[in-house]
N, C-alpha and C positions, 0 to 999 in steps of 0.2 A: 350392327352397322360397322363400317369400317374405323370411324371415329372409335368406336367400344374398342375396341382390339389396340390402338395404339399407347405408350406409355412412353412420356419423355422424361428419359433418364436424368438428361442433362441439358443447359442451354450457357454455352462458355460465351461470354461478351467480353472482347478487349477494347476498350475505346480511352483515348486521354480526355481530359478534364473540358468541359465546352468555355464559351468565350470568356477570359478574367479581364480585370482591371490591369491596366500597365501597371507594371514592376519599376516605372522612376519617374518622378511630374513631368511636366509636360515644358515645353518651352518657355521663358518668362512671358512671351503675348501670348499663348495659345492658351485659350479658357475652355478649354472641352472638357479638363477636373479641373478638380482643385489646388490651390497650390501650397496649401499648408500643410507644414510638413508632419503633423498627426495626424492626418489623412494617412498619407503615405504611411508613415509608421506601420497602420492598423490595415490598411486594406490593398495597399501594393500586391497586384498581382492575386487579389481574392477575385472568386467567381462571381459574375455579373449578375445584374437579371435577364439579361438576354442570352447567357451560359447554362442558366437555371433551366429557362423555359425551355434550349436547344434539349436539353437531356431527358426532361419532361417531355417532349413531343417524338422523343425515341424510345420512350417506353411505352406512349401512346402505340406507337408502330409495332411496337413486341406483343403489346395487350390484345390488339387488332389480330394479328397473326395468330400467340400462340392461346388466345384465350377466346375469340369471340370465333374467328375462321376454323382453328385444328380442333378446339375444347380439348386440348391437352394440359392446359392448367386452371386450376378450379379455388381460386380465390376465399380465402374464410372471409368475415368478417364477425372475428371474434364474439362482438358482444350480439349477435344472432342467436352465438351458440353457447354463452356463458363460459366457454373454456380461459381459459388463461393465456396468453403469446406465449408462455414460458412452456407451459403443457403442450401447447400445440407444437412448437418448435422441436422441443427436446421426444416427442410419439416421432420426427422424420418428415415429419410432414411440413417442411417451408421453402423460403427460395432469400441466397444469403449471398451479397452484395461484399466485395471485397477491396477495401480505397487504402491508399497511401493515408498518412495521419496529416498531410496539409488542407486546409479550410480548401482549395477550390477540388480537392481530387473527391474529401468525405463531401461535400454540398452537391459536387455531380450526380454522385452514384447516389442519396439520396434522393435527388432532384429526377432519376433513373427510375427508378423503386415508386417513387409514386407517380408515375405515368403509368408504370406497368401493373401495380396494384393500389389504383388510389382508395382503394375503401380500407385498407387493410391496415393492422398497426406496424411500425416499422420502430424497430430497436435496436440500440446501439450493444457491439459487446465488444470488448479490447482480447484483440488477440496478440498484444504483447509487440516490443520493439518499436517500430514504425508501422504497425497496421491495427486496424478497426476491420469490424464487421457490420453492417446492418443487418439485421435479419428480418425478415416479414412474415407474418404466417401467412402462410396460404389458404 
């Protein structure tokens, strides 16, 4: 079939971080957050849960596309097949997520990853300076 013959190489996504929390309280009447400032402290400007689920439902959109329509990508789920993530990953065979090291950019591309392979395990690995990788087997 046509599907058999095809092989994707590659699937590049650039996107920024989906909806955060404001980066500074809100007006002294305006009760939409909070207004103590150990809120702010901790969560200024982190990803929401409506930033979460935006990036979740564009992985949905990529899983629909390149997994359920093309069957160009073929999801493990590890413990099926007794392999290890670390074996599976390091045979070539996964799909590896690339985020800045601030809470809303790594919680996106997380939040990404399992839309796109929610059965699968997804792991963290530091690729040094300011960047993280997640990786998932596929």
């Amino acid at each position: 079939s046509e599907s058999a013959r095809r092989t994707l190489r590659r699937v590049v996504v650039v996107h920024r971080h989906g909806a955060r929390l404001p980066t500074k309280p809100p007006p002294p009447l305006d009760n939409s957050f909070p207004h103590d400032p150990g809120f702010w402290r901790v969560a200024a400007g982190n990803l929401s849960p409506q930033g979460a689920e935006q990036l979740r439902q564009l992985g949905l959109l990529f899983h629909k596309r390149y997994i359920e329509e093309a069957g160009l990508l073929h999801p493990l789920e590890t413990s099926a097949t007794g392999a290890a993530c670390s074996d599976v990953w390091d045979a070539g065979v996964g799909v590896a997520a690339y985020s800045s090291s601030t809470q809303r950019t790594i919680q996106s591309a997380w939040s990404f990853v399992g839309g796109l392979l929610p059965l699968s395990p997804v792991l963290f690995g530091d690729l040094g300076d300011a960047s993280l990788a997640l990786r998932s087997a596929r």
